[in-house]
C-alpha positions as a printed NumPy array, in Angstrom:
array([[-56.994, -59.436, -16.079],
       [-53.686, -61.222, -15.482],
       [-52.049, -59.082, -18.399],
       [-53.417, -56.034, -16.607],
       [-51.67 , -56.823, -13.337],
       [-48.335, -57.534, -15.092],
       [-48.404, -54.335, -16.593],
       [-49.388, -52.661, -13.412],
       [-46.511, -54.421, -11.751],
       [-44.216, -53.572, -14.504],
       [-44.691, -49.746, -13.866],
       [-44.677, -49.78 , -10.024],
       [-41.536, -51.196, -10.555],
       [-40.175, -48.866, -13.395],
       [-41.405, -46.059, -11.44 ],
       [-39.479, -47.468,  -7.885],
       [-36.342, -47.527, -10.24 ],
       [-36.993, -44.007, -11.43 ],
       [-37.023, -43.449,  -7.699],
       [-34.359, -44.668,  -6.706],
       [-32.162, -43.593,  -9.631],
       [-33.055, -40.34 ,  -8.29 ],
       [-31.744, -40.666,  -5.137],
       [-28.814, -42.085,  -6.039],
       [-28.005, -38.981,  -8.492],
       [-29.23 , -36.594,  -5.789],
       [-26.831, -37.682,  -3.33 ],
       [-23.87 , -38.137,  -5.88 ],
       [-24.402, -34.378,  -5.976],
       [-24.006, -33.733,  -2.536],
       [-20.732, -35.596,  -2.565],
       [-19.062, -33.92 ,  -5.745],
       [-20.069, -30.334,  -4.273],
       [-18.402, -30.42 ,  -1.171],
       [-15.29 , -31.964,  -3.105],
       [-15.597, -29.105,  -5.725],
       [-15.426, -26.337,  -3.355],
       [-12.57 , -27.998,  -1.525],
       [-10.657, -27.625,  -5.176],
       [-11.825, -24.245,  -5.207],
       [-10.169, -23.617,  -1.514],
       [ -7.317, -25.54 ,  -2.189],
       [ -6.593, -23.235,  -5.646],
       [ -7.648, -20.298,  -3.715],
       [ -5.06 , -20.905,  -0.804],
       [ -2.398, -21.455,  -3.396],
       [ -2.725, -18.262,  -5.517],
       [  0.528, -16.538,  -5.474],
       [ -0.575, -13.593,  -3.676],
       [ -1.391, -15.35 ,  -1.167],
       [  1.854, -16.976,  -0.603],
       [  3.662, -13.479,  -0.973],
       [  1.115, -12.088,   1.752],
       [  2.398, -14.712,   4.295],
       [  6.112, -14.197,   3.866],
       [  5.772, -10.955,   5.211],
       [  2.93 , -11.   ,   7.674],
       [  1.287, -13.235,  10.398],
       [ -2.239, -14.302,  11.159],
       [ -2.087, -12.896,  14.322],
       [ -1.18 ,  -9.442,  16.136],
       [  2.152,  -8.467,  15.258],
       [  4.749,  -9.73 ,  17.507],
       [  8.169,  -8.462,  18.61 ],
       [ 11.72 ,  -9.798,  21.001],
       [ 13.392,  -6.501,  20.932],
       [ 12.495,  -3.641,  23.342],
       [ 14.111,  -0.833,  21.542],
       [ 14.056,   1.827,  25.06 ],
       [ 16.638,  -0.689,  26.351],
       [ 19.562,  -0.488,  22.982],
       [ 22.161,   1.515,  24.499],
       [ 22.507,   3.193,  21.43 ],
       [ 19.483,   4.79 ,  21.189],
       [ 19.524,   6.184,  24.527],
       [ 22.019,   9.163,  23.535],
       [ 20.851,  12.516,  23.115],
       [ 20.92 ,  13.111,  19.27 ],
       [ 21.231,  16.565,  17.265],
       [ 20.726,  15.27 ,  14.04 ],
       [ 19.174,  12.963,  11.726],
       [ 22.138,  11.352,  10.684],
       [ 22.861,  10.09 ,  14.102],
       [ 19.696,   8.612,  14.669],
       [ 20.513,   6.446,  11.72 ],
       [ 23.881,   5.433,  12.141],
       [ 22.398,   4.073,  15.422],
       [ 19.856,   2.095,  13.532],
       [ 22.492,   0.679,  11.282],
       [ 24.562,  -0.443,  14.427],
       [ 21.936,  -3.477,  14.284],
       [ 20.428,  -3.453,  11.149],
       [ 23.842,  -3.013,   9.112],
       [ 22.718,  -3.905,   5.636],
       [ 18.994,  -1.774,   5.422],
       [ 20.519,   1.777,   4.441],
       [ 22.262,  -0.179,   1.559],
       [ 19.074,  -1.768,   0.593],
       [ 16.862,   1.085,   0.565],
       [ 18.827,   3.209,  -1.46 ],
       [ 18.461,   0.384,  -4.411],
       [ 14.785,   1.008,  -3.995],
       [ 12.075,   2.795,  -5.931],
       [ 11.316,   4.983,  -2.493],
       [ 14.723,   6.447,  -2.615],
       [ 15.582,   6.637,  -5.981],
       [ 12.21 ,   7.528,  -7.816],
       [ 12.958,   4.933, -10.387],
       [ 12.833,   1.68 , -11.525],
       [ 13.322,   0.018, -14.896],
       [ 10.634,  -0.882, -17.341],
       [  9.77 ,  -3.657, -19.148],
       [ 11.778,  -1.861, -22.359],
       [ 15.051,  -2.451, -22.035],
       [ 17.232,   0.685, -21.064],
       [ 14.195,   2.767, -20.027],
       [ 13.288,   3.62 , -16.649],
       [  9.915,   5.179, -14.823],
       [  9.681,   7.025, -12.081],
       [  9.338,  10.449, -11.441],
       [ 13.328,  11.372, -10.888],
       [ 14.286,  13.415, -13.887],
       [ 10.956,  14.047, -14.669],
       [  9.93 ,  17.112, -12.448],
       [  7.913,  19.48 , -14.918],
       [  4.733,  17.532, -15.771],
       [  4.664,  16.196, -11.817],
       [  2.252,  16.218,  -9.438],
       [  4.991,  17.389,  -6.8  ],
       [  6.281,  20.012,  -8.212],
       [  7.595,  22.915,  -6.677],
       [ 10.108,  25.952,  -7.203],
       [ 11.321,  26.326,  -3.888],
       [ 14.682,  24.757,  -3.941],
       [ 16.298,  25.649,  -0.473],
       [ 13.124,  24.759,   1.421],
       [ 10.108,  22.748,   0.558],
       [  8.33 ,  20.854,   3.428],
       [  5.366,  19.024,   1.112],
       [  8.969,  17.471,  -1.027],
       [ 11.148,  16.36 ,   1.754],
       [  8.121,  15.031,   3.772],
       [  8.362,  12.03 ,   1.301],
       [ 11.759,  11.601,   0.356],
       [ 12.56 ,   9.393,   2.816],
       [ 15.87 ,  11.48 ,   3.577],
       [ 16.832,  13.76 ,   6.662],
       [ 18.674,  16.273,   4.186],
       [ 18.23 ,  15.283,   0.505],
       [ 18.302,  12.853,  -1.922],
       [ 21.951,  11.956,  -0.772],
       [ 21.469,  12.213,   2.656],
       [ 20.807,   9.693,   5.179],
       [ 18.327,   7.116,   5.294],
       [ 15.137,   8.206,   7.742],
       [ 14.098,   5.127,   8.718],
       [ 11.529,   6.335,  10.684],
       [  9.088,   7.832,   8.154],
       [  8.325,   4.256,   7.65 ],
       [  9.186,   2.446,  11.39 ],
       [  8.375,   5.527,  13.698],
       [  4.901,   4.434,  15.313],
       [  4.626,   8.466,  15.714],
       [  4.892,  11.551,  13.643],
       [  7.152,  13.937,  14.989],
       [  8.967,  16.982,  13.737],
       [ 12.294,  15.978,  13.767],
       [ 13.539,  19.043,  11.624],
       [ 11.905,  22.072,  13.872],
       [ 13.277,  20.14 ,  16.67 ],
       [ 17.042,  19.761,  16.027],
       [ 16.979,  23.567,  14.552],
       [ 15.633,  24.137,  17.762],
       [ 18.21 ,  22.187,  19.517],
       [ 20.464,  24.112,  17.711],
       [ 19.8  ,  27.41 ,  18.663],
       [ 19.204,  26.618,  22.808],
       [ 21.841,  23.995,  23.347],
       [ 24.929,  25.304,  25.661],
       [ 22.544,  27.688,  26.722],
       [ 23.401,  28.647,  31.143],
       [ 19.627,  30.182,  30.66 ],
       [ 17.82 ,  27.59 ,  33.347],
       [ 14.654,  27.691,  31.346],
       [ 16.182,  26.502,  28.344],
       [ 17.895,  24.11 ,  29.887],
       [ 15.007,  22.653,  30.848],
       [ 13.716,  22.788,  27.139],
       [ 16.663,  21.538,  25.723],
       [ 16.312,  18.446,  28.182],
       [ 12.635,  17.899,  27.092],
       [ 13.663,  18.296,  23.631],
       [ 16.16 ,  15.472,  23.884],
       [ 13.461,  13.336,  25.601],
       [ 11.191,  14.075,  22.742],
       [ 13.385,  12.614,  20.386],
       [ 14.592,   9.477,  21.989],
       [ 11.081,   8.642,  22.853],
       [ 10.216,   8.639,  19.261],
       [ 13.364,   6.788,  18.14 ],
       [ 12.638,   4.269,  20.61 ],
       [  8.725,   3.881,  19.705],
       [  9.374,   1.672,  16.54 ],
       [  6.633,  -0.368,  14.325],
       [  6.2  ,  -2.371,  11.269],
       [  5.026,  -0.159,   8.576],
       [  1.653,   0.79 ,   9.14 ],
       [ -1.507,   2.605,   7.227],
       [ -0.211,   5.756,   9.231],
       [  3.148,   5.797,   7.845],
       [  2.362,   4.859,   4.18 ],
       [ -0.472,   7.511,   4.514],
       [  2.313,  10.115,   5.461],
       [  3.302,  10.114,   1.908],
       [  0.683,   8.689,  -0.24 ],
       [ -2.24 ,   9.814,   0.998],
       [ -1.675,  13.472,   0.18 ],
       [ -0.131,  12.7  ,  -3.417],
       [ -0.496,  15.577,  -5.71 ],
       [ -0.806,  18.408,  -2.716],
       [ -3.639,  17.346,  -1.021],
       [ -5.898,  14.968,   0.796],
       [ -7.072,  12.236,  -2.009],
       [ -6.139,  14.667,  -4.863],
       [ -4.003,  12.68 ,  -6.81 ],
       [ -5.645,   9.184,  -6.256],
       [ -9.104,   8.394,  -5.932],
       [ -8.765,   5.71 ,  -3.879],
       [ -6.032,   6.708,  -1.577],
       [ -7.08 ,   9.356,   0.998],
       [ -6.816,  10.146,   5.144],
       [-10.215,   8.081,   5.351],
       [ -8.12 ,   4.819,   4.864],
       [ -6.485,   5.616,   8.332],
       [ -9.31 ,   3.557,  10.166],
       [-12.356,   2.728,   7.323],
       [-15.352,   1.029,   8.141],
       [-16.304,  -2.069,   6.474],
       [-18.447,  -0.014,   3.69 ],
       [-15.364,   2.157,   2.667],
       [-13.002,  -1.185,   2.462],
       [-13.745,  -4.506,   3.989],
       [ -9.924,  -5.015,   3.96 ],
       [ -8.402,  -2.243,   5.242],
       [-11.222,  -1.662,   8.263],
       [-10.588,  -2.284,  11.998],
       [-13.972,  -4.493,  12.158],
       [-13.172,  -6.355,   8.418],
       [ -9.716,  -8.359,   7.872],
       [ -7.949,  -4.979,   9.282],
       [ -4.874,  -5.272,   6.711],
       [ -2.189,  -3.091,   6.781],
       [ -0.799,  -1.646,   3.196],
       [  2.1  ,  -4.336,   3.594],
       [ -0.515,  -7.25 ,   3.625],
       [ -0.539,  -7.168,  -0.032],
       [  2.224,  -4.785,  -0.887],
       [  4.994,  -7.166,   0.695],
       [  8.476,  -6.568,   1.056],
       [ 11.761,  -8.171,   0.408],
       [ 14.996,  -6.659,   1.281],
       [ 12.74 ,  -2.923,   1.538],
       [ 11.64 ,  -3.608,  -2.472],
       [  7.972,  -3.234,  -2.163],
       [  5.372,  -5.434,  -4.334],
       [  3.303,  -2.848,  -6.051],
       [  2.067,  -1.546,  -9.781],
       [  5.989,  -0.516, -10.855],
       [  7.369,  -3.324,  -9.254],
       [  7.806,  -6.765, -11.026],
       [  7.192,  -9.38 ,  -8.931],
       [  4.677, -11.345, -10.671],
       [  0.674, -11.106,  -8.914],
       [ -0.968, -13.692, -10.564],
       [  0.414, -16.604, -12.778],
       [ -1.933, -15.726, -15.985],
       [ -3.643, -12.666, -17.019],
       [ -6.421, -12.542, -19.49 ],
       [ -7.141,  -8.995, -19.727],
       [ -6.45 ,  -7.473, -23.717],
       [ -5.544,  -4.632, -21.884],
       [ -1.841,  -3.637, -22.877],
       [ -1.102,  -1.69 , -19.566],
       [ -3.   ,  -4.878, -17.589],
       [ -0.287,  -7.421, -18.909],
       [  1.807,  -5.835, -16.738],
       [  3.229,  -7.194, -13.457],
       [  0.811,  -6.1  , -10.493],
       [ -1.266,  -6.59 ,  -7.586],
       [ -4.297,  -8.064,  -8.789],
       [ -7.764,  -9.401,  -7.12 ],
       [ -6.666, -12.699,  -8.138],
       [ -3.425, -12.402,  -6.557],
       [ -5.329, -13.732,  -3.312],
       [ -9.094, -15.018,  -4.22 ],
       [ -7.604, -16.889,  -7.572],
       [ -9.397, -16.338, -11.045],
       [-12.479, -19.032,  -9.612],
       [-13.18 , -15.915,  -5.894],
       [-17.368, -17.127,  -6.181],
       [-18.666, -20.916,  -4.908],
       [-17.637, -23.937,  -6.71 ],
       [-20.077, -24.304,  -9.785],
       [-21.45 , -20.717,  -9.713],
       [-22.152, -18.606, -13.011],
       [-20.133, -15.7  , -11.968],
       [-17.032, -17.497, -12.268],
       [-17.402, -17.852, -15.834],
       [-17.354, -13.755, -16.104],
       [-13.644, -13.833, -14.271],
       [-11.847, -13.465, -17.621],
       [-13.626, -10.349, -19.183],
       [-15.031,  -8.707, -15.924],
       [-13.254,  -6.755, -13.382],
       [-13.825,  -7.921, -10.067],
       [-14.529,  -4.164,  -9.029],
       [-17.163,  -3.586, -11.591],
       [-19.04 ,  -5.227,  -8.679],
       [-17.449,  -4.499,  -5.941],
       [-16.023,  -1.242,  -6.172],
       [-18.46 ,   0.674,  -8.197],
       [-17.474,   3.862,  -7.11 ],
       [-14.297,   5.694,  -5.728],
       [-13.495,   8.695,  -4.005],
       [-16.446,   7.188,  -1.61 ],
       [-15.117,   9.858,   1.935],
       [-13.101,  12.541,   0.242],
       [-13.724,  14.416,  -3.257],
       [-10.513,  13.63 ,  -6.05 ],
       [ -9.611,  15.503,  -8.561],
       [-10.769,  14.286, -12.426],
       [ -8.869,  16.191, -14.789],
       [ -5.904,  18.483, -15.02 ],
       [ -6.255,  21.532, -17.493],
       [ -2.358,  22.253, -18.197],
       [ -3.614,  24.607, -20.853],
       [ -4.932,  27.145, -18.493],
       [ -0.884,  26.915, -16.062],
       [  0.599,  30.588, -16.105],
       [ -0.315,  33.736, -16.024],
       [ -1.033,  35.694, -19.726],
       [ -1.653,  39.386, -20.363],
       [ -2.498,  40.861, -24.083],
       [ -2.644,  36.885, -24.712],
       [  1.57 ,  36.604, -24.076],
       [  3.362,  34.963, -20.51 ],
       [  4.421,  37.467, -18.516],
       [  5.953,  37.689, -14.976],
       [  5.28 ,  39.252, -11.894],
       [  8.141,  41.022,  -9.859],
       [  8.454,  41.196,  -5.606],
       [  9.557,  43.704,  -3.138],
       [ 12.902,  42.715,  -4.204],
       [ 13.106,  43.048,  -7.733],
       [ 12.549,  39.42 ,  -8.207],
       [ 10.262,  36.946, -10.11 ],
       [  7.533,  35.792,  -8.192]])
């Protein structure tokens, strides 16, 4: 009976050990957890992209100390372009210098092959922008940010103007009413001069609006050339892009594409996104903005399985499973069917005038 008791005993108290062993290993989880995902944080708060993203923008609403209605300069009644931006550079002396070192001005940058450059200068005839209208072609200077052409004058504001205005119908209309004794067109000539001081005055941080201008209509039309770049990025919802939307983290392109000097971070540019890529991918080893650029290479909760697919899966198998989500894009190009044929040779078409059309 005694022996019976003792070995009673001797289980109780293997089984309170158990117990207690238990506890102990339970609650050694709960503090290693909340340290892991603090690691995680801590990583994720020092990815590089991160760091970029804050040089150029702040947490809150954008914030300015210069009333621009009240510069002296820009208070003049201006006939052309030019003007306009030799009043800019009376303050910002060094930013037409800077720009025209920069991929938006010149179309080019160098590759990672030494003496090579991309871009589409010099490069016209397989081009999404191609057109033969030399002496006047709205859709090309509409994104060369120039008033004349490429060796004209910086337009700063097709990137600061919080407005889109026609600046060239409006000095050729200047133009042609100006010194006018007519009191009507006085009157229009005064309200055309308000127009454009107004606009000049009304200046902004880049925003969606302004990088739309250009980028949205790549190609000739609205989300032709990119599938993920359309008019519907103007003001998303969170279902069309949780960073871009109004109600999400309301970003504006420059949150991720930052700037330095006007040289803007992007998929030609080679400011480095993220410290290692993994991706076997020749055209991914490549400098660019990447996903991990801000949510690190470890985005899901400390200890979770899905971190361990970071290397080998692309974050938007997941999360962007389908493009083109508002407006349609176009998949292919056929360049075999460009040009007209008849009895299976080119031929061309004359006008009214005796020329090619």
């Amino acid at each position: 009976m005694g022996k019976y008791l003792n070995l009673k005993q001797t289980s109780q108290s293997a089984a309170a050990g158990l117990l207690w062993t238990a506890v102990l290993f339970v609650a050694a989880l709960m503090l290693v957890r909340p340290c892991a995902a603090s690691v995680a944080n801590a990583a994720q708060q020092e990815a590089l992209g991160i760091k970029l993203a804050k040089q150029a923008v702040r947490e809150d609403k954008h914030w300015t100390t210069v009333d621009h209605s009240k510069i002296e300069r820009l208070n003049q009644d201006f006939t052309s372009g030019d003007q306009i931006t030799q009043a800019c550079l009376s303050c910002h002396t060094d930013a037409s210098m800077q720009f025209k070192e920069t991929i938006h001005w010149t179309w080019k940058v160098p590759s990672e092959k030494e003496g090579i450059m991309n871009g589409k200068a010099g490069h016209a005839v397989n081009n999404f922008c191609i057109s033969g209208n030399a002496m006047e072609d709205k859709g090309c200077v509409s994104c060369h940010a120039g008033w004349n052409d490429i060796q004209g004058e910086v337009n700063c504001l097709a990137c600061h103007g919080k407005e889109k205005f026609p600046f060239k119908e409006t000095f050729a209309d200047l133009a042609a009413f100006e010194g006018d004794d007519d009191p009507d067109l006085v009157e229009i000539v005064d309200d055309l001069h308000n127009g454009i001081q107004q606009a000049v005055q009304n200046i902004t941080l880049p925003r969606r609006n302004n990088c739309g201008e250009c980028h949205f209509k790549g190609g000739g039309g609205d989300g032709v050339k990119h599938g993920d770049l359309d008019t519907s990025l103007a003001r998303p919802n969170r279902m069309l892009d949780v960073h871009m939307a109004e109600d999400g983290a309301d970003f504006a392109c420059t949150r991720c594409h930052t700037t330095v000097k006007h040289h803007i971070a992007g998929r030609l540019y080679t400011r480095p996104a993220a410290a290692e890529r993994k991706s076997l991918i020749e055209d991914d080893m490549a400098s660019k903005i990447t996903c991990e650029s801000c949510h690190s290479a470890t985005p899901h909760k400390a200890s979770t399985k899905m971190n361990d697919h970071t290397d080998k899966v692309a974050c938007q198998s997941c999360h962007i499973p389908e493009f083109a989500g508002v407006n349609p894009t176009k998949m292919s190009w056929d360049w075999s069917t460009a040009g007209k044929m008849k009895d299976g040779r080119p031929y061309k078409e004359k006008g009214d005038l005796g020329k090619p059309v």
